[in-house]
C-alpha positions in Angstrom: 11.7 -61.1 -49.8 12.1 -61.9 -46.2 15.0 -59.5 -45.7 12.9 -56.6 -47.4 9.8 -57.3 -44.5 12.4 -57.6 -42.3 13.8 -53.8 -42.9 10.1 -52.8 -43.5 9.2 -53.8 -40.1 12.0 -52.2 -38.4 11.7 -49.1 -39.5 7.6 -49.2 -38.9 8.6 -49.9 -35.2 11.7 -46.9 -35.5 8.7 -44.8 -36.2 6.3 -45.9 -33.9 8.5 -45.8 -30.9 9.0 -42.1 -32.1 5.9 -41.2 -32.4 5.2 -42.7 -29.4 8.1 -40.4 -27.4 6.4 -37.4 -29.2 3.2 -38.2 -27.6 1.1 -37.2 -30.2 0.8 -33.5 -29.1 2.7 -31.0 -31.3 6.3 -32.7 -30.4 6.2 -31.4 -26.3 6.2 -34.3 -24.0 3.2 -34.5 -21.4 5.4 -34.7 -18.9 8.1 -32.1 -19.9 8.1 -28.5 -21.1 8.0 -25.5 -19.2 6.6 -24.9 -15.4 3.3 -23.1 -15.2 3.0 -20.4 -12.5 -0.1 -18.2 -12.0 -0.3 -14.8 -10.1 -3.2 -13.3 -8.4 -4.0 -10.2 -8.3 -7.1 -7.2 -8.4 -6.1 -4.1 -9.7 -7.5 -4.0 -13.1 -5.0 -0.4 -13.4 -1.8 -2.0 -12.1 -2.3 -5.2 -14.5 -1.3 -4.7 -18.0 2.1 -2.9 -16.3 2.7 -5.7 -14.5 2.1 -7.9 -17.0 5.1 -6.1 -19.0 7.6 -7.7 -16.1 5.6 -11.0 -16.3 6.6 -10.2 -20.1 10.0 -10.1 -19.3 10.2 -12.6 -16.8 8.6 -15.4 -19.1 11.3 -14.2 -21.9 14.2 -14.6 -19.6 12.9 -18.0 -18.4 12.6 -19.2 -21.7 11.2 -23.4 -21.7 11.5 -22.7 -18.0 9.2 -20.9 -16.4 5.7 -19.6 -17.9 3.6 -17.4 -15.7 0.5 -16.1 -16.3 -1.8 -12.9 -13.9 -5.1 -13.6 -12.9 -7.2 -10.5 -12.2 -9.7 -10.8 -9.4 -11.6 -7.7 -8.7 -11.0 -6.4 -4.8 -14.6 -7.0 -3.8 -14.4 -10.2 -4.5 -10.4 -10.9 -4.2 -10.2 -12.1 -0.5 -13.6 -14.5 -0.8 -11.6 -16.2 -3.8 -8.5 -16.3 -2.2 -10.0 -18.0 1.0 -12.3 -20.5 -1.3 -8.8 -21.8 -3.6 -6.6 -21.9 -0.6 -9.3 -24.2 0.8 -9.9 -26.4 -2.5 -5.7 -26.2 -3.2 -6.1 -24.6 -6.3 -4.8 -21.2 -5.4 -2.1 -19.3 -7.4 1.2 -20.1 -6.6 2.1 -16.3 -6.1 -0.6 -13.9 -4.5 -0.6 -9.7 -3.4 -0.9 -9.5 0.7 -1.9 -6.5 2.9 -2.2 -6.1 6.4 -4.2 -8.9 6.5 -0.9 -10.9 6.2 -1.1 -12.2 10.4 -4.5 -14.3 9.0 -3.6 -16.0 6.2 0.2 -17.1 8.2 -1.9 -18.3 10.8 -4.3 -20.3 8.9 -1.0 -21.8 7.3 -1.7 -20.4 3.9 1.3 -18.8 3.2 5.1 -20.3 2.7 7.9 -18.8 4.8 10.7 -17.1 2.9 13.8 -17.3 5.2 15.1 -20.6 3.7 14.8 -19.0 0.1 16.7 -16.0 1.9 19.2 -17.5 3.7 20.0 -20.3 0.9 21.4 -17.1 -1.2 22.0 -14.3 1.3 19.4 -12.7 -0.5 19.3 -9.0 -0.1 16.5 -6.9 1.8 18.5 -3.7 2.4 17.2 -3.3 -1.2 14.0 -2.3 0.1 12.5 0.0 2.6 12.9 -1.8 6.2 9.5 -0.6 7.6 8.0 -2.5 4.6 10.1 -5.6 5.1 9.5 -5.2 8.8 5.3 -4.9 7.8 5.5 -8.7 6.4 8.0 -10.2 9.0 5.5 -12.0 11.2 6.8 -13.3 14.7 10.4 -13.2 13.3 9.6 -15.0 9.5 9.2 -13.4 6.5 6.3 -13.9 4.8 6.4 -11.5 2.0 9.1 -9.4 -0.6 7.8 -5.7 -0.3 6.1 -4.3 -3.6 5.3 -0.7 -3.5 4.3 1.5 -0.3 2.1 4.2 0.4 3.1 7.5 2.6 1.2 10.6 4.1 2.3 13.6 3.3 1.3 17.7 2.8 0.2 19.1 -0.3 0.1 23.0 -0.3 -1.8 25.4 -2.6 0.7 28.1 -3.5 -2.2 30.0 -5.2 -4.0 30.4 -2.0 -1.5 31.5 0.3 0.0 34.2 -2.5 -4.0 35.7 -2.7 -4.4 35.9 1.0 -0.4 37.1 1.3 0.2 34.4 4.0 3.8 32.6 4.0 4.5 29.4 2.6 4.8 26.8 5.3 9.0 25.7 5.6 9.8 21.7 5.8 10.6 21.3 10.2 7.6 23.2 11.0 4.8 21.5 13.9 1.2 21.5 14.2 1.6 25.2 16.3 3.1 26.9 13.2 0.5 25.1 11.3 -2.2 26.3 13.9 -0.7 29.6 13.4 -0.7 29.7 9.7 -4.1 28.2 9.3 -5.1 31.4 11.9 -4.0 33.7 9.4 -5.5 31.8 6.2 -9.0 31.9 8.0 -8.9 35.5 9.0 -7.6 36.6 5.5 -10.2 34.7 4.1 -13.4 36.0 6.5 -11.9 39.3 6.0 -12.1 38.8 1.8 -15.7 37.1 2.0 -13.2 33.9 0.4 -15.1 30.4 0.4 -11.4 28.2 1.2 -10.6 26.4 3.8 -7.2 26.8 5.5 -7.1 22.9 5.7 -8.7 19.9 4.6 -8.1 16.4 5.0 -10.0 13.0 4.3 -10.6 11.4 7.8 -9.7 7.7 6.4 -7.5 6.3 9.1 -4.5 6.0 6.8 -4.0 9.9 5.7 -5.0 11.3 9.0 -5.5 9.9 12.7 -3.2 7.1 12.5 0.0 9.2 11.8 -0.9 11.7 14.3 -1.8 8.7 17.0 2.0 7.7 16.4 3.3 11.8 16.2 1.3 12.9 19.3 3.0 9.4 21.5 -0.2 7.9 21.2 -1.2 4.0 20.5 -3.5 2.9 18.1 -2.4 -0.6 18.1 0.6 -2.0 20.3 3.2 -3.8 18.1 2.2 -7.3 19.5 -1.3 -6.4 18.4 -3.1 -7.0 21.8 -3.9 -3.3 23.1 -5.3 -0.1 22.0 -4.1 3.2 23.7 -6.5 5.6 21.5 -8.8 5.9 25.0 -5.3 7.1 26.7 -4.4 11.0 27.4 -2.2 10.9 24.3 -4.5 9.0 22.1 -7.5 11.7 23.6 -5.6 14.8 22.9 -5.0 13.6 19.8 -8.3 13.1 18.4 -9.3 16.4 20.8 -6.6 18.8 18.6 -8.3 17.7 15.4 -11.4 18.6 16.5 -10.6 22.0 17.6 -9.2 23.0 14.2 -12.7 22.4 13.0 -14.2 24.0 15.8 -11.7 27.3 15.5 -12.6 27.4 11.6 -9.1 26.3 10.6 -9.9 23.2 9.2 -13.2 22.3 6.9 -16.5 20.9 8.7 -16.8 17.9 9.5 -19.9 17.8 7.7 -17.8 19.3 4.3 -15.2 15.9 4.9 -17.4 13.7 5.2 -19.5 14.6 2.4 -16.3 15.6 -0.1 -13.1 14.2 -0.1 -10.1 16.5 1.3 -8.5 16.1 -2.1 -11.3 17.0 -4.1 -11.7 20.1 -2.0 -8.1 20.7 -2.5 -7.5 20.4 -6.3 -10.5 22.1 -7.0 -8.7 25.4 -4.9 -10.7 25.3 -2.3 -8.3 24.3 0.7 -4.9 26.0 0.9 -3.3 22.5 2.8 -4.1 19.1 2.9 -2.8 15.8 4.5 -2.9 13.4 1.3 -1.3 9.9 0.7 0.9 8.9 -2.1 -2.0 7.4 -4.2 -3.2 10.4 -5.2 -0.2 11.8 -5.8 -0.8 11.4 -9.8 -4.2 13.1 -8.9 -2.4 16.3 -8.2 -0.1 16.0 -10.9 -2.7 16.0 -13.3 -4.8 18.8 -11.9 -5.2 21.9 -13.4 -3.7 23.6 -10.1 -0.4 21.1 -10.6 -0.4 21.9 -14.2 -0.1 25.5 -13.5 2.4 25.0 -11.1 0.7 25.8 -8.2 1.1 22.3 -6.0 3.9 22.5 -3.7 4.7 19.7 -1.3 6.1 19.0 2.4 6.5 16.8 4.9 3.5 16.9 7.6 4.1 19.1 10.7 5.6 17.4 13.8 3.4 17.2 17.0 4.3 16.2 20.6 6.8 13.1 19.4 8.0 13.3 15.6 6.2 14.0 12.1 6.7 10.2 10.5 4.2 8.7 8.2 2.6 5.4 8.1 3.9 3.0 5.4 1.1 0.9 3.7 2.0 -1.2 0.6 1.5 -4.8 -1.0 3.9 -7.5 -0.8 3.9 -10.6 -2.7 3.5 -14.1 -1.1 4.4 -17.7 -1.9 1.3 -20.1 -1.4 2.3 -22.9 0.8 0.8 -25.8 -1.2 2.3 -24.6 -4.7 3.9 -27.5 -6.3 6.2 -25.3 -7.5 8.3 -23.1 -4.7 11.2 -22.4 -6.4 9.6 -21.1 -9.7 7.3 -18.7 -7.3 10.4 -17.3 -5.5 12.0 -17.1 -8.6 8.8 -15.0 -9.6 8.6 -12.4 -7.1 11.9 -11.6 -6.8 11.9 -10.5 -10.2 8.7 -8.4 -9.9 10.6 -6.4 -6.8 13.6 -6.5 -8.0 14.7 -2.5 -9.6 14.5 -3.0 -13.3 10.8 -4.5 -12.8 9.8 -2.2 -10.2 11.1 1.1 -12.1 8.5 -0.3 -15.0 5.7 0.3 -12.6 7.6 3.5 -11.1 7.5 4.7 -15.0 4.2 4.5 -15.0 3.2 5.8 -11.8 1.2 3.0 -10.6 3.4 2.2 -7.3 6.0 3.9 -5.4 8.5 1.1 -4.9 9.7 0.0 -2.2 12.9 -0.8 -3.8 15.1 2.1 -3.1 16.5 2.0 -6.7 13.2 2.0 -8.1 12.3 4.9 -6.6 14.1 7.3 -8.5 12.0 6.7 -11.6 8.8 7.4 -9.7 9.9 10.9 -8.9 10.3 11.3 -12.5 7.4 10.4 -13.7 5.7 13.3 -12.3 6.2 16.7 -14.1 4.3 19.4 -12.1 5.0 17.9 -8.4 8.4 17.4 -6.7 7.7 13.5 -5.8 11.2 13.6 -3.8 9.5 15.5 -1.1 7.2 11.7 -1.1 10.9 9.1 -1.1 12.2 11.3 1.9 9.2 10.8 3.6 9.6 6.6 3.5 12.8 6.9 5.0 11.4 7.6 8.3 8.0 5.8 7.6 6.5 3.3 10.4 4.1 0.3 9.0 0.7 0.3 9.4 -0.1 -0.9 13.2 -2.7 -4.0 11.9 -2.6 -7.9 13.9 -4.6 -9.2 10.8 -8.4 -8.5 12.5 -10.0 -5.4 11.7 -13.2 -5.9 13.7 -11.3 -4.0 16.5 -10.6 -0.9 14.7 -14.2 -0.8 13.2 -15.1 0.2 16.7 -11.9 2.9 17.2 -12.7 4.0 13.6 -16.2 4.7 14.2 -15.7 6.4 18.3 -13.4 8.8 16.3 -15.9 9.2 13.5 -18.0 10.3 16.5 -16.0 12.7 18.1 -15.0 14.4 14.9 -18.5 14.8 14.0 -19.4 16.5 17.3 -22.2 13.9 18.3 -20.5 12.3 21.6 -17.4 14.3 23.5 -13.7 13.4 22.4 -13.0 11.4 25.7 -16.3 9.8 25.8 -16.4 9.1 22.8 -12.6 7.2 22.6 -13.5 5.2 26.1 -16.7 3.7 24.8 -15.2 2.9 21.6 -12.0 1.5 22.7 -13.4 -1.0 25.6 -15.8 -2.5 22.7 -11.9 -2.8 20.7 -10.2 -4.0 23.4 -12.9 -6.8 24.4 -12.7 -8.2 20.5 -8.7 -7.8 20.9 -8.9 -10.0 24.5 -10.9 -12.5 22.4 -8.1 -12.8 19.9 -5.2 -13.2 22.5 
């Protein structure tokens, strides 16, 4: 009898010390399983594509590595971002812009260079300017997602009515002077209602590319100086206006009131200055559908025709408990086979050169290469992180173009209100 308790009670205790190691929870250990990672993000279009590669990521990282997409919407992304970064329950792995030189300098974000160097890690995967656009004072902050580029969309339709020749890739803003002559008087002539050009006056599609093609300033590269107030950065602003004034380009009353790209897919401009992210707008256009969108490099002025590179990155939070994991992350999500899922789908131009391929195929009625070729040249977006500066520039310019205050007046009154905010920062 006492042997018989004896084995009873040893196997009661076998089984309590394994239900014990179980922890009562399904069989998974409180302190084992997987690593949770999160991801923030706020585009609500971009999301379910991504989450494809967070798909494949979690698969490949099986009992590893689980990470999950939270979706914060843009007008409220950078208030939430601010408010978890100061509680330290932000996501591990976040989207940055240009307002990258903040959140380094509030010591938000982890530096990358000893996850690069550890494994020679490979940026000549990915456009430099883009790389370059989230080196900060000589670290990397950010892997390079997608980028954006300004280039020129013609209506074929347009200059085969009016029997004007098609613009050839080289040309400058003289043949494009000349060519938007002859668009206007074959219009007037007809009693037509197009516009030779249009354009939407956003400081990424327009002025800043032709600040940087005309040698003009917007923003020096150590972020303390504006040169828009300077002859180049006057002249600039000064050549704009006079294609309005000589009827070559659309009021600035029309462009202010009606995007450039609505103008132009609805056939009423004959060229526009557009950006990449409405490439898929043309593409879908009854005008690109009928075959009728043709596109080119911008015209060259005083210096060179290059474009500005915009683009997300994504960013390591510096207090994640888990660093490795994150770096793991987003070098997956730019990595080629991840990026050419969002390339399929048209919801980024990579900035991974291998990627890019599979953008220009995901259009049918517009030759995308025409959009690659223009990255290779591409300069990043001149920003220092503060955009109280360039409210001011933004808004002289905005005066200028509008007629209410001379070009030069105009650029000096708005750029010593910049340049005093830009002296308070330095």
């Amino acid at each position: 009898m006492k042997k018989l308790l004896s084995i009873l009670l040893c196997s009661f205790m076998v089984l309590s010390m394994s239900a014990c190691s179980n922890g009562g929870n399904g069989g998974q250990s409180t302190t084992s399983g997987p690593v949770q990672i999160s991801l923030t993000l706020w585009d609500e279009v971009q999301a379910p594509v991504i989450q494809k590669n967070i798909d494949k990521f979690n698969e490949l990282h099986d009992g590893e590595i689980v990470a999950t997409i939270e979706q914060v919407p843009w007008s409220n992304y950078w208030q939430k971002l601010d408010a978890s970064l100061e509680s330290g329950e932000s996501a591990d792995v976040m989207w940055m812009n240009t307002y990258l030189p903040k959140y380094v300098e509030g010591g938000v974000l982890k530096p990358l260079d000893e996850f690069i160097q550890a494994e020679s890690y490979n940026l000549t995967q990915y456009v430099d300017a883009r790389v370059q656009a989230f080196n900060y004072e000589g670290t990397q902050y950010c892997l390079p997602k997608g980028l954006d580029a300004v280039y020129v969309a013609l209506n074929t339709e347009i200059f085969t009515k009016y029997n004007v020749e098609l613009p050839k890739e080289g040309w400058t803003w003289d043949d494009m002077r000349t060519i938007a002559g002859q668009l206007r008087d074959a219009i007037e002539a007809a009693g037509g209602t197009e516009y030779p050009i249009v354009m939407e006056l956003d400081a990424q599609p327009s002025f800043v590319n032709f600040f940087e093609q005309n040698g003009a300033v917007y923003l020096s590269e150590d972020g303390k100086k504006t040169g828009v107030a300077e002859p180049a950065g006057i002249d600039t602003i000064q050549q704009m206006v006079d294609l309005m004034d000589q009827k070559m380009m659309a009021p600035y009353t029309v462009l202010s009131e009606t995007k450039g790209t609505d103008l132009f897919v609805s056939g009423q401009g004959a060229i526009v200055f557009i950006g990449s992210w409405k490439a898929s707008v043309l593409d879908t256009s009854s005008l690109g559908q009928n075959g009728a969108i043709q596109l080119i490099p911008m015209p060259s002025m005083a210096v060179n025709n290059k474009s500005v590179l915009g683009g997300l990155g994504y960013a390591i939070a510096s207090q994640t408990k888990h660093p490795e994991e994150a770096w793991e992350l987003i070098k997956y999500l730019t990595r080629a086979e991840a990026m050419s899922v969002e390339a399929q789908n048209s919801i980024d131009f990579p900035a991974n050169f291998e990627a890019q391929k599979e953008y220009v195929k995901s259009f049918k009625n517009i030759d995308a290469q025409v959009i690659a070729d223009v990255t290779k040249t591409g300069f990043p977006y001149p920003t220092n992180g503060n955009f109280e500066w360039n409210t001011f520039v933004n808004d002289a310019i905005a005066m200028a173009l509008s007629g209410q205050q001379p070009v030069e007046q105009a650029l000096k009154d708005g750029a010593a209100k910049a340049q005093a905010v830009l002296d308070q920062l330095n």
